[in-house]
C-alpha positions in Angstrom: 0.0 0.0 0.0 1.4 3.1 -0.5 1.5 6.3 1.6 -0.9 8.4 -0.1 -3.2 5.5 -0.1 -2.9 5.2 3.7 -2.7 9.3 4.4 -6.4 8.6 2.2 -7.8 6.2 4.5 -7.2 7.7 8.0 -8.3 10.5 6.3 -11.7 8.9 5.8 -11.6 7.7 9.6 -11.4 10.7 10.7 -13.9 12.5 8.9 -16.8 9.5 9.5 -16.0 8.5 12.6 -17.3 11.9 14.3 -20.6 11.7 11.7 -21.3 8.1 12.9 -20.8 9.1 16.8 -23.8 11.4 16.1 -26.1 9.5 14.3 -25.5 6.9 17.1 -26.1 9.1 20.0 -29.2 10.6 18.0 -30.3 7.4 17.4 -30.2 6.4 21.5 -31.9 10.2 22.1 -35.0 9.1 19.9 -35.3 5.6 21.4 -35.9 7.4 24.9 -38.2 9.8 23.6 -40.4 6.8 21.9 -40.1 5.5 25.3 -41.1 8.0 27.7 -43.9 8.9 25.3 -45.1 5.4 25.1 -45.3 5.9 29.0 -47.4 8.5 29.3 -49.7 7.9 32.0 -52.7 10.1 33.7 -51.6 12.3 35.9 -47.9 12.8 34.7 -46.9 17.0 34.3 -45.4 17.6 30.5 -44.1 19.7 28.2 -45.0 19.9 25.1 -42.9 20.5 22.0 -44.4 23.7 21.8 -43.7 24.9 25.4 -47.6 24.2 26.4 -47.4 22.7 30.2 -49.8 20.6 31.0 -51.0 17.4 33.0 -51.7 13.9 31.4 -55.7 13.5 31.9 -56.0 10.6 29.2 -54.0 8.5 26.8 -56.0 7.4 23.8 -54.0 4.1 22.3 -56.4 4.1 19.2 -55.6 7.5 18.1 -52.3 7.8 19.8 -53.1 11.2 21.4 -53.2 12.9 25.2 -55.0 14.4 26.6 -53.9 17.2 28.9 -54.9 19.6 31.4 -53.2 23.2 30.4 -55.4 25.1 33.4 -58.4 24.6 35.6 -61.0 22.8 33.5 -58.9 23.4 30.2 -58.2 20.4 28.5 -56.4 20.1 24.8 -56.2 16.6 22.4 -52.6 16.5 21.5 -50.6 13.9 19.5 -48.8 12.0 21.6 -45.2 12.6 19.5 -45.5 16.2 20.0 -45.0 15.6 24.0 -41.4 16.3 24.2 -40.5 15.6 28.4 -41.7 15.7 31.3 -41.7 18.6 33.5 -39.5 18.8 36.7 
């Protein structure tokens, strides 16, 4: 092999291996969120992806959306992939 050949492939190393450290932590990060949204549950404080706070009331499995309480007697249908964490 010669040098330029070799200077080429750590070359390419080291330009992919920071790309594919990324897509692999980005790929964990999504996991997570499918998780804790999958375990939504009444009574649980969010926030949404849209900076609404707001209580779990219901969680509809057919539609895949939640139900939450924003204020006293103020409930909005969301879907439940636009609940982004939970609060506190």
């Amino acid at each position: 092999m010669s040098t330029s050949t070799i200077i080429l492939i750590g070359a390419l190393v080291l330009f992919m291996l920071p790309s594919i450290l990324v897509m692999s932590r980005e790929r964990k990060r999504q996991q997570q969120l499918k998780e804790f949204q999958a375990s939504l549950t009444p009574g649980k404080r969010v926030i949404s992806g849209s900076g609404i706070y707001g209580t779990v009331v219901e969680v509809s499995e057919e539609t895949d959306t939640v139900e939450l309480e924003i204020a006293p007697g103020v409930q909005v249908t969301m879907a439940r992939a636009g609940i982004l964490r939970s609060q506190g």
